[in-house]
Every structure is written in structure tokens, then in C-alpha cells.
N, C-alpha and C positions, 0 to 999 in steps of 0.2 A: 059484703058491705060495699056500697060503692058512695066514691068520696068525689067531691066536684075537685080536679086541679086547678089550682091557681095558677095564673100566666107565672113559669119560670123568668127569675133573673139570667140576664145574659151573659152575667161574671159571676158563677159561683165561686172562682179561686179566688177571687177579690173580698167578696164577701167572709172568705173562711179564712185567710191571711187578715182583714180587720180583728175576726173575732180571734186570732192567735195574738194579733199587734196588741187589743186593749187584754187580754187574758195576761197576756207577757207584761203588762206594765202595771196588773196586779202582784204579780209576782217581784217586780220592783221597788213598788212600795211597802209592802212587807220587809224586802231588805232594809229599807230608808229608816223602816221602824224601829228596825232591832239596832242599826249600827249607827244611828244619825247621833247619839248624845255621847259616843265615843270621843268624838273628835272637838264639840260642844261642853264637856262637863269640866276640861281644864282652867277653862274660861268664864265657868257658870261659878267655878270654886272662888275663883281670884275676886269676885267681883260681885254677881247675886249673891254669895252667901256674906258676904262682907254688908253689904246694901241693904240687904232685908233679914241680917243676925240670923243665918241659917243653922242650923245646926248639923252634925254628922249624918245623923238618923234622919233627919228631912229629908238632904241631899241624896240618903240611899235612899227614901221609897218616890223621888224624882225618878231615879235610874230602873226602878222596877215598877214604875207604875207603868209602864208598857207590858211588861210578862205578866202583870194582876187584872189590867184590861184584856189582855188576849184571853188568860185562861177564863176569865167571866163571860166574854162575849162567843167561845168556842162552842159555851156548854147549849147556848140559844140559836146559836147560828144555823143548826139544820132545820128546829122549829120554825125560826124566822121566812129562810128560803122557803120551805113549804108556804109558809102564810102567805106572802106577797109575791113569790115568786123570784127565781137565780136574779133575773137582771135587776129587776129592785133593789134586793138586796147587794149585788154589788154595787149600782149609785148609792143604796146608803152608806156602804164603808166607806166609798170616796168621798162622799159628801162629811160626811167624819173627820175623816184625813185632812179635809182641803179646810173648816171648820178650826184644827185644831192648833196649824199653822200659828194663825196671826193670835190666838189664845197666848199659846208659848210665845211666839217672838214680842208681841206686845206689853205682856206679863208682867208689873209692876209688884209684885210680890209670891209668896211661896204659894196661895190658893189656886194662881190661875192659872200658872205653873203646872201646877199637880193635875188638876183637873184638864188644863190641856196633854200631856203627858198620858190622861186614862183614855181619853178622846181617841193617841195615836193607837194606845193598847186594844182599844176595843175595834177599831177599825182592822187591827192586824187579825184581830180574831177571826172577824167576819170574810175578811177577804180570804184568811187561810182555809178555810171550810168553804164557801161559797163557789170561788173561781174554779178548782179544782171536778169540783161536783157541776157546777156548769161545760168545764170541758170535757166530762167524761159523759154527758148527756147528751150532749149536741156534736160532736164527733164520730166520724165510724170508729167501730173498733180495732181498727186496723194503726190507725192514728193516736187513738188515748195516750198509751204508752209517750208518743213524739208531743203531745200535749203536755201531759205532766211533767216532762222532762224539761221542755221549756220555760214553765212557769217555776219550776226551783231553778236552773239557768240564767234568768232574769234575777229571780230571789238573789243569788249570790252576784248578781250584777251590782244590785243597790244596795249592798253592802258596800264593794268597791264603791260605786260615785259617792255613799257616804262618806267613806275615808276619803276619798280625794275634795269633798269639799270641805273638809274640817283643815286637808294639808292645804288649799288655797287660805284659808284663814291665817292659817300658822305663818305664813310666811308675809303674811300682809302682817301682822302681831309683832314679827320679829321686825320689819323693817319699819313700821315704828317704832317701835322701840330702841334700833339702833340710831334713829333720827332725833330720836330725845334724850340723846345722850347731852346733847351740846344745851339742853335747855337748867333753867336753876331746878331745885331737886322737887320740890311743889309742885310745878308746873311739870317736870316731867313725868314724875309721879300721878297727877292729873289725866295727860296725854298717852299714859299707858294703861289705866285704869277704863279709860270710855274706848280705847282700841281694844282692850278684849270684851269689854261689852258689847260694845257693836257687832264684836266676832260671832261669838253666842249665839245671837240674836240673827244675825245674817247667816248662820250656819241652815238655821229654818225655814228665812224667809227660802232660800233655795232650793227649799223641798215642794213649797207651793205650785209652782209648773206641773209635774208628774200626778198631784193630785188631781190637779185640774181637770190635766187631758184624762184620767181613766175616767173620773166622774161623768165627762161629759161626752166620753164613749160608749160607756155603759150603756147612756141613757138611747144610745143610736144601736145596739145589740138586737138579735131577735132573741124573744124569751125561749129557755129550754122548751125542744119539742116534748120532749116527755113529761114534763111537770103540767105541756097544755092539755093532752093528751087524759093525763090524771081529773083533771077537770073537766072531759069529757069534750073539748074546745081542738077536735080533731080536725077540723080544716082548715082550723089556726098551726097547728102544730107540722101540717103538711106544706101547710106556705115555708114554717120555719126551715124545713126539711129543704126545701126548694133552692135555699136560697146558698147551700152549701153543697148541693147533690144534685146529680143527675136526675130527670124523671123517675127513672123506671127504679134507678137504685129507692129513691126517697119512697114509693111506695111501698116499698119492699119493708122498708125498715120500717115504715108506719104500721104496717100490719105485724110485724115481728114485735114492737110494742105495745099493740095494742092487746095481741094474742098471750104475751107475758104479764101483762095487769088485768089477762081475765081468767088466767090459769090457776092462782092462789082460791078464787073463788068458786072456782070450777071444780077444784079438787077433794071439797069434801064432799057435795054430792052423788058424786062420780063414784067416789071409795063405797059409801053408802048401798051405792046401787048394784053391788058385785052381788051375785047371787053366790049362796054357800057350795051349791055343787051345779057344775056347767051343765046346760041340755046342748041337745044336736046343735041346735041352731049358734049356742056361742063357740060350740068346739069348734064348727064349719067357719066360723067366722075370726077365731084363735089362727085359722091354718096361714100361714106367712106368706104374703104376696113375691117376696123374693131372699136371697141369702142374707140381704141388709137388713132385711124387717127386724130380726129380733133384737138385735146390736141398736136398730134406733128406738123402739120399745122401750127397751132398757135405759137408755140413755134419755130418753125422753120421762120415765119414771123415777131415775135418780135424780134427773134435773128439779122434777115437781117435787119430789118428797127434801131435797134441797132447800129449794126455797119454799116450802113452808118450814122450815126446821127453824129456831128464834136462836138468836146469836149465842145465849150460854147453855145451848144442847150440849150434848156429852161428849157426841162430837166435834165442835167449836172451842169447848171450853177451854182444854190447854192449849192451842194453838194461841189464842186471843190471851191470854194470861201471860203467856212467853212473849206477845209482841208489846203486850204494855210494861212486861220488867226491861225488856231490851231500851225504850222508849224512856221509861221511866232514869233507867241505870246513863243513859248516854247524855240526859240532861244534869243529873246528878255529878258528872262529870265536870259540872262547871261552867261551857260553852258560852250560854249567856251572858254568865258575868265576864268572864275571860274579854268577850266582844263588845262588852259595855265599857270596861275602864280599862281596857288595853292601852292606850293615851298614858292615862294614869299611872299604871305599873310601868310601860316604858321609859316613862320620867324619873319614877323613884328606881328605876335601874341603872340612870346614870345616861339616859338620852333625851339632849335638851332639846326642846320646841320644835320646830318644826322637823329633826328628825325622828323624837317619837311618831311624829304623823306621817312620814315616808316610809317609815317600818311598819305604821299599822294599813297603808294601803300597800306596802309588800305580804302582809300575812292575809290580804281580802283577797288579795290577786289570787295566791295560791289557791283559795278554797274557791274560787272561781273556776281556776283550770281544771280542779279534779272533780269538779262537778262535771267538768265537762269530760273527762274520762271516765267516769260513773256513768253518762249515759253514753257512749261509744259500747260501753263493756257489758251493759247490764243486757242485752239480747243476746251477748254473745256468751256471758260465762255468766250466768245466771243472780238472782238475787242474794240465794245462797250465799252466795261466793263474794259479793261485796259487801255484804253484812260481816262473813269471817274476817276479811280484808280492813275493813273499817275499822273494828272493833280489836283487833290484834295494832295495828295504827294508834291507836287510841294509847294501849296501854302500853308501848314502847315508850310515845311521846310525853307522857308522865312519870314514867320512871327516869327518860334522859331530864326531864326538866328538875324531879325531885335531885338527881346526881350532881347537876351541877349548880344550883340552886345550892348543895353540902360544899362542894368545892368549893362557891365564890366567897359562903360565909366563911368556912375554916382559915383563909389569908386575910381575914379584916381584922383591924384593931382598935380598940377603944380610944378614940383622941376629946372624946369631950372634956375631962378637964381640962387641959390644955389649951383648947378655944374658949371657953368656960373664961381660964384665966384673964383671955384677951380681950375680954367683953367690956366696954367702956359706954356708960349710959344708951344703955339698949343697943346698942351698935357695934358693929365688930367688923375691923378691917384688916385683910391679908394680903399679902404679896404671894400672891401663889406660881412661886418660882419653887425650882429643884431643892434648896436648901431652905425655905417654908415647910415643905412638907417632910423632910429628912429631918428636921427639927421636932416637928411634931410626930413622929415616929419613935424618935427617939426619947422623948421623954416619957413616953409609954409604953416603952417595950418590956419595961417589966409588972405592966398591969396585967388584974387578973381577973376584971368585967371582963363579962359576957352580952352584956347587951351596948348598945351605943346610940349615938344619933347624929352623931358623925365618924364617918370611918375612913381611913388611905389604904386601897386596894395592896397589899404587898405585890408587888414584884414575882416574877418567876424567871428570874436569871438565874442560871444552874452555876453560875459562878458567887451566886450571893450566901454560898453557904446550905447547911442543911437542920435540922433539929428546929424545935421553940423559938428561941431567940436568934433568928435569920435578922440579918443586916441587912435586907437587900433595899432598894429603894421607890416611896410610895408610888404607883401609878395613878394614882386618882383618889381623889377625896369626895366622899357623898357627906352632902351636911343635911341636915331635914330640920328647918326650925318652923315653929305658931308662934303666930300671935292674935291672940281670941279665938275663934273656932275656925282659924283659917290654917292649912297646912300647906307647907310645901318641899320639894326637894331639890336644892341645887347643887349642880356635878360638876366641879373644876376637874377638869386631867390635866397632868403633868405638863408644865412647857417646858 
């Protein structure tokens, strides 16, 4: 076959560093997707849900209508790509994403909300499916691997900027709110209430840039050569080829394409045409032009009988079965949620404002780094071996969390009656000094609840005594009070 070349660009590495720039900042907004209401939902509680009488169950399918948008839009995403083709389909996710922004931050109630929130879900979907299968089409093989590795690299990027803009928030929150200390209690109450609104609300508009630029690089991508190629659109697919490849390579790989999408069709004829017992002329023709001939025969017949084989052959089937319990089992772990209301759990752990948000871009940080020792390691000690690695990781850091998670309950103590008692027309004020909380200790020290909603951390001073009724002294008091369907939890420690 001969194919007209197209006049070569004269910066392929330019052109194949854009298409890694905008592929990498798919990868980013996927991150933004999953960890952007992290740092957003502490503020969405205090404030939307108060505004527009949210409820508990609202508030969670806000938090998950991102993982209900992804998995809906996952199951289309390949059909999609094939219909319109990889670059389409990635401008629509962006256009999605960029779409869903001012949805949520405009959002005047729980519908637009929601349905902005499916918008980021479904964008994540497509992006996750689409980028990946565009890199792995339009790259040598040699590169896929450095492809994929960068688009989760990026992925755990925008998780980090996610946390780091929810902790810029937090600290603009707090330092209003220490600024309204000095105002009457209406008014300050007023002035802290539209400061975490705002927060929320600018937590998203933030996200709009990053949408922007992939949507509107997308739109500047060459389309998969092989998807043009499928379409019989070979001279288009050759330019595409050009534009990240050497000449002679690009042809190389055009015909190596186009020789594998005429192979599946080749090969039942072919089988067909074997005769049952060879004459002279096939045995002369069987005889091996060199010591390699048969080695690539072979290889070239396991390749075709390969790929015609359909994914649940009998050889595929457990392999594929074990990577979706693995898949399955490692989400079931929790992860999502964990990344979703980390904010959250941090605070009812007893870490106020803005450093639950410095804690939860120290835990994005980390899962950054090791992304990035996953791909340092994965050529060199295989996938095997971070799969064992991961997954043994996994279940250490859930049993030390279930252990001390036992420990931290076993030293707390029931003090709600006690603040209960001090509760004077809805309102309740403490001096939370050394003998504040030594009081409240002790008037509870021979209670025999089990559950609380306010507790003082005991002490672990080895001179405080030993058994039940330990003397020693509170370190910190977590109190958790509502009022209507708003919760929250506030941490005095010890002065």
C-alpha cells in the first residue's frame, strides 16, 4: 500500500510534551474530583445545610454523587470514544467539568448542587477511561508505561491542590473569625456564617482554571491515530503519527496497525483454507527460511489465536476475575470515603480548622510521594510485587488504626451529665482551665455509660495510678453538640 506523507512537523517533542501537558491535566482533574469536597464539605455543613434544611442523607449522596457519576459514565465511556472519537470525548469531559463548576458554586439549593456534583462524577468517569486509552494509542510502546504513570502522578497531584485549597480557605475562615470576635454576638455570628459560605463556594470557583485549560487543549490534540485508521481515515492517522514521530518510525507503526485490524479478519479464512493433508508443494513451502522462522510462526500464531480469543475464554477468565476482586476488595476498603470526609473525621478527632486541613494535605502529600515510588519501582521489581506490597500496606494500616482507635476509646469518660447540668437556656459556658476539667472528671468517675457526646481524654501519666478508677488528669475534652440537622464537634485541650 502506499500512503501520500504529509509535510512532517518540525517539533515532534513539542507536540508529544503538549499531548503528555493536556493528558497530565486529565489526570489532575480527576484528582480535583475525588478530593475537591473534602476540604469544602465542613463549610457546606455549617451553612448549606442550615440554608436550605439539608438533611444527613442529602449531604451524603452530595459526597457521592461524584463516585455514582463516575461509575455511570465509566460503563459508556468506551462506546462514547469509539462514537465521536478519544479527542471529543475528552473536550466533553472537560466541558463537563468546566460546566459543573459554576452549577455548584452558584447553587442556591440542594438540586443544583446535586446535579452539579453528577456533572463532576461523570466527567471523572470519562476522563478516567478516555485519557488513558488515548495515551496508550497515540504513544510508542515504549513510552505507554511513562504515559500512564504520569496521568495517576498528576491524578494524585489534584488531590494535593485540592487539599491545599480547602487549607487556604481554612485559614481565611479562621482569621475571620478571630476578627469577629470583637463584634456583638449577631453580627458576629452573621460574619462567620457568609465567611464559610463564601469558603465553599470559592473552594470550586478554583477548580475552574484547570477545567478550562484541558477542555480547551483537548480541543487543539490530534485524534487517536488508530481509532482514524479504524475508520479507514489512513492519511489522517499518518499525519497524526507525524506529529509525534520520526518519518520512517511513523510509517512503520502505520502499517504495524493497520496489519493488526486486518489480522482478526484475516484469520478465519486463512484457518479455513488449511487443507486436511499437505501436498509437495505446501511441505516445500512449510520448509523454514531460517533457524528463527519457526519461533516467529509460532509467535505470530499465538499472537492471532490471542487476539481473536473474547475476554471470558477459559483462558482469560480467572485472571480477569482476580483483577476485579482485587479492584473491587481495595475500594471496599473504604478509600473514597476516607478522601471524602477526612476534613470531617479530623475535626471530630479533636483537630480544629484549619489544622484538620494541614493534616489532610499532609496525608495527599504522602499518597503523592508513593505514587511516585510506584512508578520508580514498577519496572524494576515488577507489578507483582507492588500489588503484594500495597495490599499487605493496606492491612497493617487498618489494624494499627482499628488499635488505636481501642486505645483512644478505652481512657474516655462519660461527662455529659455533668455539662448537661450546666446548660442554662440553650447555652452553656465553661472555663476550660485545669480544674474545669478535674471537676468534670470527677464527678464521673464512677459512671458506668458507655457511650457520651462529650468526653475528657484521661491522661497517661504513669504516676496517675493504675486500675479503673485512675485519678489522673483530663487532657482534652471533645464535646459534639446539634442543633436541627446541623452537627458539630468542638476540642478544648488542656491549658
Amino acid at each position: 500500500m502506499s500512503i501520500a506523507q504529509p509535510a512532517a512537523p518540525a517539533t515532534p517533542t513539542r507536540a508529544k510534551r503538549f499531548m503528555l501537558f493536556i493528558a497530565g491535566m486529565g489526570g489532575l482533574l480527576y484528582g480535583i474530583d475525588v478530593g475537591i469536597i473534602a476540604g469544602a464539605l465542613p463549610y457546606l455543613e455549617s451553612t448549606a445545610s442550615l440554608a436550605w434544611k439539608l438533611s444527613a442523607q442529602q449531604l451524603s449522596f452530595i459526597v457521592a454523587a461524584v463516585l455514582l457519576g463516575s461509575v455511570l459514565s465509566s460503563l459508556f465511556a468506551g462506546a462514547l470514544a469509539d462514537l465521536i472519537g478519544r479527542r471529543w470525548a475528552m473536550a466533553l469531559s472537560g466541558l463537563l467539568f468546566t460546566l459543573s463548576i459554576p452549577l455548584i458554586a452558584l447553587a442556591d439549593g440542594y438540586t443544583p448542587l446535586l446535579l452539579g456534583r453528577l456533572l463532576q462524577g461523570i466527567s471523572g468517569g470519562l476522563i478516567g477511561v478516555v485519557v488513558p486509552l488515548y495515551l496508550a494509542e497515540c504513544l510508542h510502546a515504549s513510552q505507554r508505561g511513562r504515559g500512564a504513570a504520569l496521568f495517576q502522578l498528576l491524578l494524585t497531584i489534584g488531590l494535593v491542590a485540592a487539599a491545599a485549597i480547602g487549607l487556604a480557605q481554612a485559614h481565611s475562615v479562621d482569621a475571620v473569625t478571630a476578627a469577629a470576635q470583637a463584634l456583638p454576638e449577631t453580627e458576629r455570628a452573621a460574619t462567620v456564617f457568609a465567611a464559610k459560605d463564601h469558603a465553599w463556594r470559592s473552594i470550586f470557583w478554583m477548580c475552574l482554571t484547570p477545567g478550562l485549560v484541558f477542555t480547551a487543549g483537548a480541543l487543539l490534540l490530534a485524534e487517536s491515530p488508530r481509532w482514524l485508521a479504524r475508520r479507514g481515515r489512513t492519511e489522517a492517522a499518518l499525519a497524526c503519527l507525524l506529529r509525534t514521530r520520526p518519518a520512517a518510525e511513523a510509517q512503520a507503526e502505520l502499517q504495524a496497525i493497520l496489519q493488526a485490524q486486518a489480522a482478526p479478519v484475516a484469520a478465519a479464512p486463512a484457518a479455513s483454507a488449511v487443507p486436511a493433508r499437505p501436498t509437495a508443494a505446501h511441505a516445500t513451502a512449510a520448509i523454514p527460511a531460517s533457524p528463527a522462522a519457526p519461533m516467529a510462526a509460532a509467535a505470530t500464531g499465538a499472537g492471532s489465536a490471542a487476539a481473536s480469543d473474547p475476554l471470558l475464554s477459559r483462558r482469560y477468565l480467572l485472571p480477569f476475575l482476580l483483577a476485579c476482586l482485587v479492584l473491587a476488595l481495595t475500594q471496599a476498603t473504604g478509600i473514597n470515603s476516607i478522601l471524602a470526609y477526612v476534613v470531617n473525621i479530623l475535626n471530630q478527632a479533636g483537630l480544629p480548622g484549619a489544622t484538620a486541613n494541614m493534616a489532610d494535605v499532609g496525608l495527599k502529600v504522602v499518597n503523592a510521594v508513593m505514587t511516585v515510588v510506584a512508578v520508580v519501582l514498577v519496572d524494576r521489581k515488577g507489578r507483582k510485587f507492588l500489588l503484594m506490597l500495597g495490599s499487605g500496606g493496606i492491612v497493617i494500616a487498618l489494624l494499627a488504626a482499628g488499635l488505636l482507635f481501642r486505645s483512644a476509646e478505652s481512657g474516655q469518660r462519660d461527662v455529659r451529665p455533668a455539662l448537661e447540668s450546666r446548660i442554662h437556656q440553650n447555652s452553656l459556658a465553661l472555663r476550660l482551665d485545669n480544674s474545669t476539667l478535674q471537676s468534670l472528671s470527677t464527678a464521673t468517675s464512677t459512671s458506668t455509660a458507655t457511650s457520651s457526646q462529650a468526653e475528657p481524654h484521661s491522661g497517661s501519666d504513669p504516676g496517675c495510678g493504675s486500675g479503673r478508677q485512675r485519678q489522673c488528669p483530663p487532657e482534652q475534652l471533645v464535646v459534639a453538640y446539634a442543633y436541627g440537622p446541623f452537627t458539630e464537634c468542638a476540642d478544648a485541650p488542656q491549658r
